[in-house]
N, C-alpha and C positions, 0 to 999 in steps of 0.2 A: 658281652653284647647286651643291650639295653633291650626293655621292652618294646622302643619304637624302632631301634633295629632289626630287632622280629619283622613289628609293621611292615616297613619298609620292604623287607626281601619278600614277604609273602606277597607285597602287593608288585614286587618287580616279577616274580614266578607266574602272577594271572595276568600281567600283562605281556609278557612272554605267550602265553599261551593264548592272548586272544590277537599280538601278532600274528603268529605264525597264518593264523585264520585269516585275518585282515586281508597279508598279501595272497591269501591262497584265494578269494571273493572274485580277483583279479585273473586268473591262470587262464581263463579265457580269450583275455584282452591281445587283440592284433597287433602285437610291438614291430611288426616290419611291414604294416599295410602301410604305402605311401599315396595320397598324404595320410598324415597319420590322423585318425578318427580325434574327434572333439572330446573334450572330459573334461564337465565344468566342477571346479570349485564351489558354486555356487547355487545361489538358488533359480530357478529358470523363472520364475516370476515375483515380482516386486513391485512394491510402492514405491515412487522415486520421493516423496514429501511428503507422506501423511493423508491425514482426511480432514475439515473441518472442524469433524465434529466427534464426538466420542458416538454416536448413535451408527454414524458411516464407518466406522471402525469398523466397530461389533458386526451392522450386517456386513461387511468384506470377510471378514474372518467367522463369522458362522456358515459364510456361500451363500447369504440371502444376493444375490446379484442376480438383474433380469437385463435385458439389452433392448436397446430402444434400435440398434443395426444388427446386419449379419457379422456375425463372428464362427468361426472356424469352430467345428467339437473338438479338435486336436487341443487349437487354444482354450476352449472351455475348459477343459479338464485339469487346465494348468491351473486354475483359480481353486481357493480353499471353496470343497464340497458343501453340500447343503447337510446340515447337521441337528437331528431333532433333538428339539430343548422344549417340547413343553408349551404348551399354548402358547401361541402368537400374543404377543402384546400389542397393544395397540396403536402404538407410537413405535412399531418397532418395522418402518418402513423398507425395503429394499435400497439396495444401492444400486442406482440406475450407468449404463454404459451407455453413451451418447453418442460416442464417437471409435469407431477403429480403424486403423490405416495399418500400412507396412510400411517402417523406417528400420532405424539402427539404433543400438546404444551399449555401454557396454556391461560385460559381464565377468565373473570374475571363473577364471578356469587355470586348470592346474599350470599352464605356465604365464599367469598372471590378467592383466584386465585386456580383455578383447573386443574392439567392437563385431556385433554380429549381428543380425538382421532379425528382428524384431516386431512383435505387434503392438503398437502404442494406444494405449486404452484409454479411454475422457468419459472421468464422471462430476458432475456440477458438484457435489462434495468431496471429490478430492484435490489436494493441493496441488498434486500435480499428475502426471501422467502414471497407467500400471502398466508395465513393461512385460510382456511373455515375451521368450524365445521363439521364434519363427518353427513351425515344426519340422519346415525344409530346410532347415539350413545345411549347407555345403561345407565342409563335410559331415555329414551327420554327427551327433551324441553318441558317446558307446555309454554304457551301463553296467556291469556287472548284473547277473542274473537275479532274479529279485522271485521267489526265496533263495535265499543263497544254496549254491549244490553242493556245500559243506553244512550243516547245520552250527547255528550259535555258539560258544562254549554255554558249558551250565558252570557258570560265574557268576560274579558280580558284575554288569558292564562298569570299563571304565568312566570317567570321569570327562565333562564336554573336554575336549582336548586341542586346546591352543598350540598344538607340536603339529596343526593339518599345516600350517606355515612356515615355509624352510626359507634358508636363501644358500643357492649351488655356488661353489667358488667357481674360478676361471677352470678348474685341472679341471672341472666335471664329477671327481670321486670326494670332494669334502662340503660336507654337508651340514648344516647348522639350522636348528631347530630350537622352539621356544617352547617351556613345558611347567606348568602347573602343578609347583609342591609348596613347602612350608617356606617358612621366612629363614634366608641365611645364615641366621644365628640358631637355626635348629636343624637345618638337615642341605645338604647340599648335593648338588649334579653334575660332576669333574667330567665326568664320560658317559655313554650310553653303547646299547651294542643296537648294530643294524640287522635288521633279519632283512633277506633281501631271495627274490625272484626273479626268475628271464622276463618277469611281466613286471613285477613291480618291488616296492620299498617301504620300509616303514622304519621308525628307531624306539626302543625301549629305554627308559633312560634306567639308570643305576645310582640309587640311592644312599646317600652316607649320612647316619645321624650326629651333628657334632653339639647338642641342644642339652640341658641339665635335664633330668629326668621329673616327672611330674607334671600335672598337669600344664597344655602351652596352648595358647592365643589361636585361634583357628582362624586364623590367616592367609590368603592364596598368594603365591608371588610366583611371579614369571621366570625362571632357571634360563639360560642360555647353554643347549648340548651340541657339540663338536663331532662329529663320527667322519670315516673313512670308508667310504662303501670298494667295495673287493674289485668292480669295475663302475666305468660313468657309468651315471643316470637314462644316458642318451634318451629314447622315448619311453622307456620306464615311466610307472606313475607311482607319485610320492603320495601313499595312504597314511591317514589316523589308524589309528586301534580298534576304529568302532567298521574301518573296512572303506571309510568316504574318502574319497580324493582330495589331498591337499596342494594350495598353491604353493610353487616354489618359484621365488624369481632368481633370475639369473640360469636357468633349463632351458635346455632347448629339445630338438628333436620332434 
């Protein structure tokens, strides 16, 4: 066994261990409320194009934002906070809200892009509209508890993880996931094992080093894993490692 074989299994053994946790975040989750609760993939507020200018940027993502109309505190809060940095500059103007109404647009949630009822936001430097989720929306968001009622492992966290994206066959139990290791000619991902919950799912992939030993090119590439979960998906929610809800298309429930 190679030195990055080592690697390898010790870092399948802490992701193992920060599964287990992941799908446990979840144990709360109402897998037979019908309809079944909302659980977004995504972010609940977004720039649909940018900003002008690099100055409108910076104040949207510092929360220098003021509002020229009424906006909801539900929605405010969906917006990046005010964050002190340090005397004010002087050119370092806010981002003014001009406009807010209730439309639609969509979002991306564990079983793919939904349109959902939304606050559409207009500011003179932005390219285009900022989109919050409605905070009423029917059927409401679930969440997992936020501190988690499991604590963290005392790990390393994984790694961002492109495996929040599956796509479900027709049976419902075969599962295919994309995951982020070295280039093929050094280590490969034939299988992975599912830890799986009455609430939810996740997969661990399993790592084989097939690469010459010595130093090798620190390269990310995208693995394609295959697993068999023990029953469907049905409303089960397909998590990452770090505990967040991944989309899978082709789910239902």
């Amino acid at each position: 066994m190679t030195g990055w074989q080592d690697a390898l299994d010790r870092r399948h053994s802490e992701r193992l261990v920060w599964a287990r946790w992941a799908v446990s975040r979840w144990d709360l989750f109402p897998v037979e409320r019908r309809p079944r609760p909302l659980v977004l993939a995504g972010q609940r507020a977004f720039v649909e194009r940018g900003f002008r200018t690099g100055q409108a940027k910076l104040a949207y993502l510092e929360g220098r934002t003021e509002f020229a109309v009424p906006v909801p505190d539900a929605v405010v809060r969906e917006l990046p906070f005010p964050r002190e940095l340090g005397p004010r500059r002087i050119d370092a103007w806010p981002l003014l809200i001009r406009s807010a109404v209730r439309a639609e647009t969509e979002f991306v949630t564990d079983r793919g892009r939904r349109r959902l009822p939304a606050w559409r936001l207009e500011a003179a430097d932005a390219l285009g509209p900022i989109w919050v989720l409605d905070p009423d929306v029917d059927p409401a968001e679930w969440l997992p508890p936020e501190p988690p009622l499991t604590p963290r492992p005392d790990l390393t966290p994984p790694l961002a993880d492109p495996g929040a994206r599956g796509v479900l066959a027709s049976d419902g139990i075969t599962l295919t996931i994309d995951q982020l290791g070295g280039p093929p000619e050094y280590e490969r991902y034939a299988r992975g094992e599912a830890i799986e919950s009455p609430q939810a799912v996740t997969v661990v992939p399993i790592g084989v080093d097939v690469g010459p030993p010595g130093a090798r090119r620190a390269i990310g590439y995208v693995h394609q894993i295959t697993v068999r979960l023990t029953e469907p998906l049905g409303a089960r929610v397909y998590v990452d490692l770090h505990g967040n809800a991944g989309c899978v298309s082709g789910a239902r429930g």
